[in-house]
C-alpha positions in Angstrom: -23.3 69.3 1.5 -22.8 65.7 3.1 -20.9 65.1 5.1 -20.0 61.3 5.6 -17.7 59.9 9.0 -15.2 57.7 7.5 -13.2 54.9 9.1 -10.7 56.7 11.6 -12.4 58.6 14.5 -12.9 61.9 14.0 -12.1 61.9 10.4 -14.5 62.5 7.3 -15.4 62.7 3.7 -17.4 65.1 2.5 -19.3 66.4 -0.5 -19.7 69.5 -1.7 -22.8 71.1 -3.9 -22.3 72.4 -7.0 -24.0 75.1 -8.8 -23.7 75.2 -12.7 -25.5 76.9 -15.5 -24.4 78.8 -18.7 -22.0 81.1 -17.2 -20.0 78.6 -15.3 -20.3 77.2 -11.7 -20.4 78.1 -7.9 -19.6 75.8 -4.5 -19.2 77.2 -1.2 -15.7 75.1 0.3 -16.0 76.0 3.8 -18.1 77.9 5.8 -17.1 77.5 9.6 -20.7 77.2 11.3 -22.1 74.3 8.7 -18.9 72.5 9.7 -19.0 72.8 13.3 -22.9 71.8 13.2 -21.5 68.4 11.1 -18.8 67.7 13.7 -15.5 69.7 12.3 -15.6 72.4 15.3 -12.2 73.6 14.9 -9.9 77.1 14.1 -8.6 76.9 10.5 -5.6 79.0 11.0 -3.3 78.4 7.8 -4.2 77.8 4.2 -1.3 75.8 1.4 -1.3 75.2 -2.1 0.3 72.6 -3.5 1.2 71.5 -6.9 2.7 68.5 -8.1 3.1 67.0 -11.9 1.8 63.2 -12.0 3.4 60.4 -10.3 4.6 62.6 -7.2 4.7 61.3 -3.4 4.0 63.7 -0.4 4.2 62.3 3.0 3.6 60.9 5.6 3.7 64.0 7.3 2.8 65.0 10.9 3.9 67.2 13.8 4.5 66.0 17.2 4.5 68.8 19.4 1.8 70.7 17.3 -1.0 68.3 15.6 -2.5 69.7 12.6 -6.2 69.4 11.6 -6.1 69.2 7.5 -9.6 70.2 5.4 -8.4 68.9 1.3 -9.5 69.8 -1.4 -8.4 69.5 -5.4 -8.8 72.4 -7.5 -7.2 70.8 -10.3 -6.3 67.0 -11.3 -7.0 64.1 -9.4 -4.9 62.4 -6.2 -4.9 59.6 -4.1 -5.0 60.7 -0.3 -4.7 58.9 2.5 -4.4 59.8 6.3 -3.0 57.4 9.3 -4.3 57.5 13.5 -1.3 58.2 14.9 -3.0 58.9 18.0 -1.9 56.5 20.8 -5.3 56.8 22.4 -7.3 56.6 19.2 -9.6 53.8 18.5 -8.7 53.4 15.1 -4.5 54.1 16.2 -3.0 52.8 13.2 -5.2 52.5 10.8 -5.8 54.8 7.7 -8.1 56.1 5.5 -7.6 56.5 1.5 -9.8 58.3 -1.3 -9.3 59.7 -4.8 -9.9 63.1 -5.0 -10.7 64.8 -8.1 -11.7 68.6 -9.5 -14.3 66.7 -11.1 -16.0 65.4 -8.6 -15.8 68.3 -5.7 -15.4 66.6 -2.4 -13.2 67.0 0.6 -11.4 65.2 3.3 -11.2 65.9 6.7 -8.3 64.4 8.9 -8.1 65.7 12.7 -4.9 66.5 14.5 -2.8 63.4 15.2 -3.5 62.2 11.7 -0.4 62.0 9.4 -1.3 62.5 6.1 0.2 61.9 2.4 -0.9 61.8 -1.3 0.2 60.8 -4.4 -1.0 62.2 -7.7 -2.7 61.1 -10.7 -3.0 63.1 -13.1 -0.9 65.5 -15.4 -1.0 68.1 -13.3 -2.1 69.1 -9.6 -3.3 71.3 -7.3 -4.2 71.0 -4.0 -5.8 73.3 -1.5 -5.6 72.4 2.2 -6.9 74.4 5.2 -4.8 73.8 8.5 -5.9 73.8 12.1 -2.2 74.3 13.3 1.1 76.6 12.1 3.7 74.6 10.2 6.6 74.2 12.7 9.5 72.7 10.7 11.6 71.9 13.6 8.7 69.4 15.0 7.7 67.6 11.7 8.2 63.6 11.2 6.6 61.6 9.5 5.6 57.7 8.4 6.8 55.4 5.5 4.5 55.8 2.5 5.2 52.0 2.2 4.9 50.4 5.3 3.1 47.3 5.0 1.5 47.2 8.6 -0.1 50.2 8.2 -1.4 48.3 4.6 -2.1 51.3 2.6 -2.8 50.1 -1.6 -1.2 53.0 -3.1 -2.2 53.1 -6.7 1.8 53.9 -7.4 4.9 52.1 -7.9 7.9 54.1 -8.1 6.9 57.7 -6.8 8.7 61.0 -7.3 9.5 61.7 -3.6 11.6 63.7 -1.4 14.6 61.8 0.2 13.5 62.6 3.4 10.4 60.8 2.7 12.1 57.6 1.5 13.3 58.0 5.0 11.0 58.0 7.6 10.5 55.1 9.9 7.9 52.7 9.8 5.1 52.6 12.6 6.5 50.0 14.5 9.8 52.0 15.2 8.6 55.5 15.9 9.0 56.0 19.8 5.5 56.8 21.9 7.3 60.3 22.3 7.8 60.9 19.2 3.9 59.9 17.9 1.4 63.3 17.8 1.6 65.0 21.8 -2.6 65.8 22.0 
């Protein structure tokens, strides 16, 4: 495993070893001591699956009250996935990260709590696996515009399939300090 720290604080990429001979293959996708040791000491305490046909939009989601930690990882098809510091006190606050992830190449990224996070998808079909360092609370989600051209994210997509309350969400500039991640 490598584990590489990419451009927001705290967040990272990392790749995962694969084992393959004649009767198929074998990687280990978390093991809670090896990440601690490469910086990611933190409770996993929800796992999603998420499936999406090509040319769908998820995000930018975060929770206020209740910060969420994501570890991603694609088990099937290939998506673009990007995470934003929404964390007022953050070095990097505002800027984002974005890498292709694909079941052919078994990687995984690492966005810490106060990261809003969002991915489009590239292939056919999709399916994403994402451990959670937080419960989802529906009642204290929000979120970013995909599009926002301060935060300057190069989406490899037009015209996305998305949910209307997506297409809604404010842009950085307007989202109230009170309503950014509570750390």
């Amino acid at each position: 495993m490598k584990f590489s720290k990419a451009a927001i604080e705290g967040a990272y990429l990392i790749d995962l070893d694969l084992f393959g001979d004649s009767r198929g293959a074998f990687l280990e996708s978390y093991q809670k001591k090896r990440y601690a040791e490469n910086g990611i000491a933190i409770d996993f305490v929800q796992d999603n699956r998420s499936c999406s046909q090509k040319g769908v939009l998820r995000g930018l989601h975060y929770q206020v009250k209740h910060p969420i930690g994501h570890l991603i990882y694609v088990t099937h098809g290939k998506i673009f996935d990007v995470g934003v510091d929404l964390r007022k006190k953050s070095p990097t606050f505002g800027s984002h990260v974005a890498y292709t992830l694909s079941a052919d190449k078994p990687q995984q990224l690492y966005l810490p709590p106060g990261v809003a996070h969002g991915f489009c998808t590239l292939a056919d079909e999709n399916e994403i696996l994402y451990k959670c360092s937080d419960y989802y609370y529906p009642e204290d989600e929000a979120g970013l515009l995909w599009s926002d051209r301060d935060v300057g994210i190069d989406w490899p997509i037009i015209k996305p399939l998305m949910k209307s309350r997506d297409e809604g969400f404010p842009l950085l500039k307007d989202i109230l300090e009170s309503r950014l991640p509570q750390l």
